[in-house]
N, C-alpha and C positions, 0 to 999 in steps of 0.2 A: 495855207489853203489846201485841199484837197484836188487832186485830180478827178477830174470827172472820165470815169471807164467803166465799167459793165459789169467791174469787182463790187465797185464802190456799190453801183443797186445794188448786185447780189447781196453782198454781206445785210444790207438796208432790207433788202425785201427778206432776207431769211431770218434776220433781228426781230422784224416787225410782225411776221408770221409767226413765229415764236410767242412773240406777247398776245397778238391775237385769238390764240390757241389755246393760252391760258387764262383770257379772259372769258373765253366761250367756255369752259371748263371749271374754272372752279370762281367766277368774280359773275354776282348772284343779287347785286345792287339795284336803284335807282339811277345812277349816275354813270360810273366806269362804264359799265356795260352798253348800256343804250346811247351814251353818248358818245366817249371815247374811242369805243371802238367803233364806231360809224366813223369818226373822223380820222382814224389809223387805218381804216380800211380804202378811201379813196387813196391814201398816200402810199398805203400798201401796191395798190395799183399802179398809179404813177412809178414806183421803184422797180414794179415788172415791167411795165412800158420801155421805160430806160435802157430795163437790159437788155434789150431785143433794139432800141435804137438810142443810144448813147446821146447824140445829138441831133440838133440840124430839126428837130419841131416843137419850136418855142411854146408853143399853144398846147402841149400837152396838158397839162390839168385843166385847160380849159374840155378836151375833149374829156378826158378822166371825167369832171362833174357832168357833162352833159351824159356818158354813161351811164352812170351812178343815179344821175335825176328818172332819165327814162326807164331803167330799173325800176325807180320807187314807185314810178307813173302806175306803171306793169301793175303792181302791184294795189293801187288804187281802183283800176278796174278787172282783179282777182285775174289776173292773167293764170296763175296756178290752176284754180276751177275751170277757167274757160279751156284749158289743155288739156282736162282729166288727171292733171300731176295731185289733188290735195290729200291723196293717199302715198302718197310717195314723199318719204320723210328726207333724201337728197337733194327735189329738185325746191320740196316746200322749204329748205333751211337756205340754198341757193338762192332763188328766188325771192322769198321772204313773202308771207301774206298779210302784210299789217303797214296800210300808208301811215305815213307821220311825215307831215311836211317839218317837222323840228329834224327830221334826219336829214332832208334835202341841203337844210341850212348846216348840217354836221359836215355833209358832204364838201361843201362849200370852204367851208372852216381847212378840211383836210386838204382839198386843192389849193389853197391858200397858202397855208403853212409848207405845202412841198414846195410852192413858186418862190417864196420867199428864206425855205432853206437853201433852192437852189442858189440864189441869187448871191445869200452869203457864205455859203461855202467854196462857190465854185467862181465867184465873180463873173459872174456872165451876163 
């Protein structure tokens, strides 16, 4: 089993950011893209969480999706337009202008898959 320390997200959160990076870049799909990477990206999250608090709040990914959800909310009522940001190509790729409750569900998936790596890697 692995030690659970601040390494262990780092190396996670800059593996995952890596893949991220190049699935925003050059993976042009139906699938990977819109799917995967929505659910690599809550867990992405969850691994930055980590390293800023190692332990001691069990309920993270739960807050992770509840992020992630209110996000996509934002996004359902163009919170981007209602700012004046939809000419602004950082805060529109941040943000995102396009709800899809199949992403909520991705979200979900990726919070999932982190509680359930934690559990067996770390035994905890």
């Amino acid at each position: 089993m692995l030690k659970k320390s601040r390494t262990t997200y780092a190396v996670a959160f800059g593996v995952l950011l890596l893949i991220e990076i190049i699935i925003a870049l050059f993976v042009h799909d139906a699938f990977v893209r819109p799917y995967i990477g929505d659910v690599l990206v809550t867990v992405l999250l969850c691994c930055l969480c980590r390293i800023i608090i190692p332990k001691g709040v069990s309920a993270l990914p739960i807050y992770v999706f509840v992020f992630a959800a209110l996000v996509e909310l934002a996004q359902y009522v163009n919170v981007v337009k209602l700012l004046g940001l939809e000419n602004n190509a950082f805060f529109s790729t941040i943000i995102g202008t396009t709800f899809s409750f199949v992403d909520i569900l991705c979200y979900a998936a990726g919070c999932l898959a982190f509680w359930v790596a934690e559990k067996w890697l770390f035994n905890s």
